[in-house]
C-alpha positions in Angstrom: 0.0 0.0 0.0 1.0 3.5 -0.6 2.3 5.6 2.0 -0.8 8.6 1.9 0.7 10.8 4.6 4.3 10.7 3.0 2.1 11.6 -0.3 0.5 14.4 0.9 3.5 15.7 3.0 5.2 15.8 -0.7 1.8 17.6 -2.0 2.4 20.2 1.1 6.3 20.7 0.3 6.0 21.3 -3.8 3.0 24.3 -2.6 0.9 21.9 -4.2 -1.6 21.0 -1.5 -5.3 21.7 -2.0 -7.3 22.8 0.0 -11.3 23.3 0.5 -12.8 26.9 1.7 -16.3 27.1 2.9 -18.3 29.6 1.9 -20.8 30.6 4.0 -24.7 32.1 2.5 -25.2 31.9 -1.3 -23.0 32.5 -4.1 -22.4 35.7 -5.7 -19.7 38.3 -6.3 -19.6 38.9 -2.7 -18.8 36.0 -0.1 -18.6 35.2 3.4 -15.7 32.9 4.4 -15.7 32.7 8.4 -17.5 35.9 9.1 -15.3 38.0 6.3 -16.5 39.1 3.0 -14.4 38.6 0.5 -14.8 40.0 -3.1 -14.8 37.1 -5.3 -13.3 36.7 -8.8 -13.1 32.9 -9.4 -16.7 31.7 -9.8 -17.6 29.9 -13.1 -21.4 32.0 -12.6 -20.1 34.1 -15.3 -23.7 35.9 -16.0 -24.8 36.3 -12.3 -28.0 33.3 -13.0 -27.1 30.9 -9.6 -29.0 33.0 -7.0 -31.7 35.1 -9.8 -34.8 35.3 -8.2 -36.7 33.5 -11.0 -34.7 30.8 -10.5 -34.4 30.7 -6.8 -38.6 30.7 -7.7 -38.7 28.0 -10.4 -36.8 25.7 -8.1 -39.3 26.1 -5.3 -42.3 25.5 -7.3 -40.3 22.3 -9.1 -40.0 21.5 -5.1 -43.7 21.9 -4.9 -44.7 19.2 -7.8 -42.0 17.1 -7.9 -40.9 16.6 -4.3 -36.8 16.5 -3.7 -35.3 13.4 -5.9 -36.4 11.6 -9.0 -36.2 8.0 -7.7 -34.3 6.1 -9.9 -32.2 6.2 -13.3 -34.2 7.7 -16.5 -34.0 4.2 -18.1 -36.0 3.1 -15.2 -38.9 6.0 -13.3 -36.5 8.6 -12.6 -37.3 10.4 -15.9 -39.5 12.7 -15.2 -41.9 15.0 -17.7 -39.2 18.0 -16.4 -36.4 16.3 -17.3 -38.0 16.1 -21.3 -39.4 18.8 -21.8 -35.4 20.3 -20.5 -33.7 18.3 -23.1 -36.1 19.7 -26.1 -35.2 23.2 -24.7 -31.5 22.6 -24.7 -31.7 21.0 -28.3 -33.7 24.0 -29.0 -31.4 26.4 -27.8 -28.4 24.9 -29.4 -30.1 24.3 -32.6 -29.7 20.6 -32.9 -32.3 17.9 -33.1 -31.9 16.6 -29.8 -30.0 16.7 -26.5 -29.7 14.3 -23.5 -29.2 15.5 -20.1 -26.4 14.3 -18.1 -25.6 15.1 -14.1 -22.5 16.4 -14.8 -20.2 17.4 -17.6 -17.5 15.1 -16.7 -20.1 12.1 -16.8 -21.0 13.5 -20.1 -17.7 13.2 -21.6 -17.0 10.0 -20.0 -20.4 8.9 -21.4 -20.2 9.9 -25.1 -16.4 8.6 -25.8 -17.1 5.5 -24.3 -20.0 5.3 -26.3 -18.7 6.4 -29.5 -14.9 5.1 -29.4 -13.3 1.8 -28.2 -10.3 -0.6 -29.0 -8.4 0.1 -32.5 -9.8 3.6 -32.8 -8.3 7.0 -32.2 -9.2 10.3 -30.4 -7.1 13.1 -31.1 -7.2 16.0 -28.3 -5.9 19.4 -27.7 -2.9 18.9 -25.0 -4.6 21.6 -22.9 -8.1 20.1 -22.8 -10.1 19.4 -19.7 -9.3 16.6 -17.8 -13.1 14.9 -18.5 -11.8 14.8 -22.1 -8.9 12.7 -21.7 -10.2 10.3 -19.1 -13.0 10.0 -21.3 -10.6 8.6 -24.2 -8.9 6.8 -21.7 -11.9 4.6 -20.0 -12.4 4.2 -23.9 -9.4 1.9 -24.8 -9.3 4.2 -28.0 -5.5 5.3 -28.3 -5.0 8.4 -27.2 -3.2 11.0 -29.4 -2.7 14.5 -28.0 -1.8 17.5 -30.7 -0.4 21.3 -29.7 -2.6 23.5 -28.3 -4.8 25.3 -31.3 -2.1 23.8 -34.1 -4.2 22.6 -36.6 -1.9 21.7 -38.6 -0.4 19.8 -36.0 -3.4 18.1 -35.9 -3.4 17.7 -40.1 0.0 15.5 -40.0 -1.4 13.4 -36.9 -4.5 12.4 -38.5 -2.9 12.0 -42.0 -0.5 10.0 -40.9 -3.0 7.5 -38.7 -4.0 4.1 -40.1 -7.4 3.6 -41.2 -9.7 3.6 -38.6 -12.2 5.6 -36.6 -11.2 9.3 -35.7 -12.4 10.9 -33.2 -11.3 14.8 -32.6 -12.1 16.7 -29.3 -11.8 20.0 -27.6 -12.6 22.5 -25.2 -14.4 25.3 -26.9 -13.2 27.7 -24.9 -10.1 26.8 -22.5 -10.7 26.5 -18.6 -7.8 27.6 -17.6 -6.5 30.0 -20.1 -9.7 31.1 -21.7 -9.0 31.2 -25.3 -11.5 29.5 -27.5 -10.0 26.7 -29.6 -9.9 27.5 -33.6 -13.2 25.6 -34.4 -13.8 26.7 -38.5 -10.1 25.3 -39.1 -10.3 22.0 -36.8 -13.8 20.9 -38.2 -11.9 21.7 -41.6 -9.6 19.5 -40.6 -11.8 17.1 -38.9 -13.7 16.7 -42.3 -10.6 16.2 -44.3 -10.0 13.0 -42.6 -13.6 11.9 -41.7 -13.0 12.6 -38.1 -15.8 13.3 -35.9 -15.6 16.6 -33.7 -16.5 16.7 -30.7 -16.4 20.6 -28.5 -17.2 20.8 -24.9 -18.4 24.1 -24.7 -18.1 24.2 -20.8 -17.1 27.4 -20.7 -18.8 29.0 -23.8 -22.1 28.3 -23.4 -24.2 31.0 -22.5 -21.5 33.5 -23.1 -20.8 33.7 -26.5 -22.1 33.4 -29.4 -25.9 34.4 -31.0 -28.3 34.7 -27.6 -25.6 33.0 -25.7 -25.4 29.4 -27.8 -21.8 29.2 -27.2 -18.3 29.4 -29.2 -19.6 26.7 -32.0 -22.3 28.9 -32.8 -20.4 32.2 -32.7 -18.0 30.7 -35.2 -20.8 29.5 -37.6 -20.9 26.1 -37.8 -24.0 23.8 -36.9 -24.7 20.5 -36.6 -22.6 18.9 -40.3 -19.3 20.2 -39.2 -19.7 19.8 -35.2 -21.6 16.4 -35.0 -20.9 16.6 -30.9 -21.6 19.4 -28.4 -21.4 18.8 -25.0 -22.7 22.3 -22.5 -22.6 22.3 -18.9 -25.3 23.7 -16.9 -23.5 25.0 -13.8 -21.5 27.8 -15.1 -22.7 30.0 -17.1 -26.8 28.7 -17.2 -26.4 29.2 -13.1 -27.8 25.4 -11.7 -26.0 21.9 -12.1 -25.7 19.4 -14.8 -24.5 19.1 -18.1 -26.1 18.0 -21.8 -25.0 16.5 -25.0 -26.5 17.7 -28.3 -26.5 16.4 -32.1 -28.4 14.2 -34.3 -31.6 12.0 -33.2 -29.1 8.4 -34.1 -26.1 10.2 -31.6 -28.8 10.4 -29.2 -30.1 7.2 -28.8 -26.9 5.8 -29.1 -26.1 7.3 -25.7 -29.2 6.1 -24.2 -28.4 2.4 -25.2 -24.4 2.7 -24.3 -22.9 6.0 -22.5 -22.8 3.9 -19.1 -22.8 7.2 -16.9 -25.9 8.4 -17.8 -27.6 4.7 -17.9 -26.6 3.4 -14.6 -27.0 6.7 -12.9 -29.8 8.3 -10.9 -31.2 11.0 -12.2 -31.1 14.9 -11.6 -33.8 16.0 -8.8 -36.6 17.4 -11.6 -36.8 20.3 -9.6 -33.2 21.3 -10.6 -34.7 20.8 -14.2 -37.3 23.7 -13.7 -34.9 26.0 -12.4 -32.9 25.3 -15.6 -35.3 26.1 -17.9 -36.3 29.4 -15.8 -32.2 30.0 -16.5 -32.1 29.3 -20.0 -35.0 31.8 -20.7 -33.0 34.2 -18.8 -29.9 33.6 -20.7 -31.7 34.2 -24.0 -33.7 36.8 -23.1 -31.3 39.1 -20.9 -28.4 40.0 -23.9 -27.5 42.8 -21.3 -24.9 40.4 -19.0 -23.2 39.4 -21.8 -22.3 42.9 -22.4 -21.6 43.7 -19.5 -19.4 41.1 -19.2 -17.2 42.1 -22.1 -17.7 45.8 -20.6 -15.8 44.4 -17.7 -13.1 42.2 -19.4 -12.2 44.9 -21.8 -11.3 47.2 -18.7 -9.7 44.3 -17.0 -7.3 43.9 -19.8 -6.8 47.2 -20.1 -5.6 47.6 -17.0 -3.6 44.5 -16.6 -1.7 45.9 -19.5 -1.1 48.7 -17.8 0.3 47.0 -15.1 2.3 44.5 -16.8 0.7 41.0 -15.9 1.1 38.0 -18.1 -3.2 37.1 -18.8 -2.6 35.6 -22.5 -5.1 36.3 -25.5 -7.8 36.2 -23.6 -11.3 37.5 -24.1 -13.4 35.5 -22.7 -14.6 36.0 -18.5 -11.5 33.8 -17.5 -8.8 35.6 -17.4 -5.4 33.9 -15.9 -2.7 35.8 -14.4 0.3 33.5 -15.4 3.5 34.2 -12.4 4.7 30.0 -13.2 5.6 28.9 -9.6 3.1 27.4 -7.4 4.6 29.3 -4.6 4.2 32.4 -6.2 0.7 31.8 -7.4 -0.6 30.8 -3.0 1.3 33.7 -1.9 -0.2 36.3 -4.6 -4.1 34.5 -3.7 -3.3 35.0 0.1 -1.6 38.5 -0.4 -4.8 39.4 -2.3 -7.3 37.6 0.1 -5.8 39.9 3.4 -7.1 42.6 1.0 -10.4 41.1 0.8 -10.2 39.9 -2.8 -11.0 36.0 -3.3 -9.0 34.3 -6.2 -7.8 30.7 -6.7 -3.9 29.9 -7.2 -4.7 27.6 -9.7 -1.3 25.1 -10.1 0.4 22.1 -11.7 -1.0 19.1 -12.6 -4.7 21.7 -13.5 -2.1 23.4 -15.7 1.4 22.9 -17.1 4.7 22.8 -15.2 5.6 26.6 -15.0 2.7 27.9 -15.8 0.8 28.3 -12.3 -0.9 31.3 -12.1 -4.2 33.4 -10.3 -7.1 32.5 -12.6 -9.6 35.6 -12.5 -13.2 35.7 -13.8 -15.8 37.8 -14.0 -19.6 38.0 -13.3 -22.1 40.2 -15.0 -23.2 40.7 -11.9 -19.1 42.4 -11.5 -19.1 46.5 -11.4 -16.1 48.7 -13.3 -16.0 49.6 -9.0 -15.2 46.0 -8.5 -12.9 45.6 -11.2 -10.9 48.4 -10.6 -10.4 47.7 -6.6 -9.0 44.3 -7.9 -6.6 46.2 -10.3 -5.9 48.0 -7.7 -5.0 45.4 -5.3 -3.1 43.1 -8.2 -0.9 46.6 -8.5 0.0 46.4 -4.9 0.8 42.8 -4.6 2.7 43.1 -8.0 5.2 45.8 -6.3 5.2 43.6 -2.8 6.2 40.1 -4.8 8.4 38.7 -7.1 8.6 37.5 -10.4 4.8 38.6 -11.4 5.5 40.0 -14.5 4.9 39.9 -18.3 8.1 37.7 -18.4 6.7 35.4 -15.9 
């Protein structure tokens, strides 16, 4: 057996330890950790839709018809008139013929490459996807090949120099950690070339960008032909929990008869179903957060250019701070939290060796007050600590 204490003792030493906070009252841009408030900049509730009062509402009354849990998998009782009438929303919203509701986004990843990929195949990924993606192709005995961040061409040579076989392509839509979106027109260019199937989680995209919020695959034009796979979670950006997959009516029921995590798993509380559709009409209907939101990130980058910080290309609400040691990154989050600013150090193995850094994001619910106070404070930290710098 492996020695756990000597493990974590190593985890301690290398400033790699992780550690849990508990936030006290509901989310928000404002937070209570052990009677302080803290201004927060790392929540993935990038339009301000977990705590909306029409949600908050739409949950209650789900509470009201449905009681607390749904009873069993959806294969079984446990899918429930909410639940459907969710997934033709989602497939609405996304323009696709259907959509299948998952609990999470890591289940759905796991679910649809197990599904869809096995022994003899390939699945090419993006080196910096999320870590859903290449479990998934890992649970999927499908070998595993892993191509330069955004180098499509990269990705050209791989595929043509594969044998003949199945090909699989996949990739964040826009990038958790960095928060660049991934060159979709070219990599379904590519994808076709070789008869690859693409497949984008959009984690991170929908509900911010694109037409009404329908994420980075539909801001860069392409529908259902080019991207036969799009995976969206429902607890970032949409406000509640849970994740879908959307594409064609045979993709669909494929998943039902073989993506294991969505078969053998209970299913989401219906009442978390109504509050998701009480999001998703707010997310269409509400255009004014996403602008906001790029309001705020412009200034952000603005001043962050001013200052000098490393935070990449980009323009999305995630906006990482890059300073490459994982001390440096836990002493700039604490240095910032004694000023009452809440930010993650976010370090190795979540993001490459070198590259640990303070990964910001922003709420429409964020003022230009609150974004220049944490300016402010990432100026005064900056002078107090080294190396955080646009050489970093």
């Amino acid at each position: 057996m492996k020695d756990l204490a000597a493990q974590l003792a190593q985890y301690e030493q290398e400033n790699l330890y992780r550690t849990r906070q508990v936030i006290d009252g509901p989310p928000g841009v404002e937070v209570s950790i052990a009677g302080e408030k803290l201004l927060s900049f790392c929540s993935n509730d990038y339009l301000g839709l977990a705590n909306h009062p029409e949600v908050v509402a739409a949950f209650h009354r789900g509470l009201d018809e449905y009681g607390v849990g749904s009873g069993a998998a959806h294969l079984v009782t446990g899918h429930i008139r909410e639940h459907h009438a969710l997934e033709e929303e989602l497939a609405d919203f996304v323009q696709r013929p259907r959509a299948l509701l998952f609990s999470t986004g890591y289940m759905a990843n796991l679910g649809v490459m197990t599904a869809l990929a096995g022994r003899g195949d390939r699945i090419f990924e993006d080196r910096l996807n999320h870590a859903s993606l290449l479990d998934g192709a890992r649970l999927s005995d499908a070998r595993l090949v892993r191509y330069a961040h955004c180098d499509t061409e990269a990705l050209g040579q791989l595929l043509a120099s594969a044998p003949p076989g199945e090909y699989l392509v996949a990739t964040d839509g826009v990038f958790s950690m960095d928060g660049d979106c991934a060159p979709l027109p070219e990599l379904a260019a590519v994808a076709g070339q070789h008869a690859a199937w693409l497949l984008v989680d959009d984690a991170h995209g929908i509900g911010v960008t694109g037409p009404d919020g329908r994420g980075s695959v539909a801001a860069a034009g392409l529908g259902l032909a080019e991207v036969p796979v799009l995976m969206g979670t429902l607890g970032k950006a949409v406000g509640t929990f849970g994740a879908f997959v959307a594409g064609s009516d045979d993709l669909i029921e494929t998943l039902i008869q073989r993506a294991r995590t969505w078969i053998y798993t209970t299913a989401p509380p219906p009442a978390l179903a109504s509050a998701t559709r009480a999001a998703l009409r707010l997310v269409t209907r509400e255009a004014w957060r996403r602008e906001q939101l790029q309001q705020l990130v412009v200034r952000f980058r603005a001043g962050a250019e001013q200052l000098g910080l490393a935070t990449g290309v980009s323009t999305t609400p995630i906006q990482p701070v890059i300073v490459g040691e994982p001390e440096t990154a836990l002493r700039l989050s604490e240095a910032l939290h004694a000023a009452g600013i809440l930010i993650t150090a976010i370090r190795p193995p979540t993001v490459p060796e070198g590259t640990a850094r303070l990964r910001i994001t922003f709420s429409a619910l964020h003022t230009e007050a609150q974004v220049d106070r944490l300016l402010d404070a990432l100026d005064v930290v900056k002078k107090g600590q080294t190396p955080f710098s646009d050489t970093a």
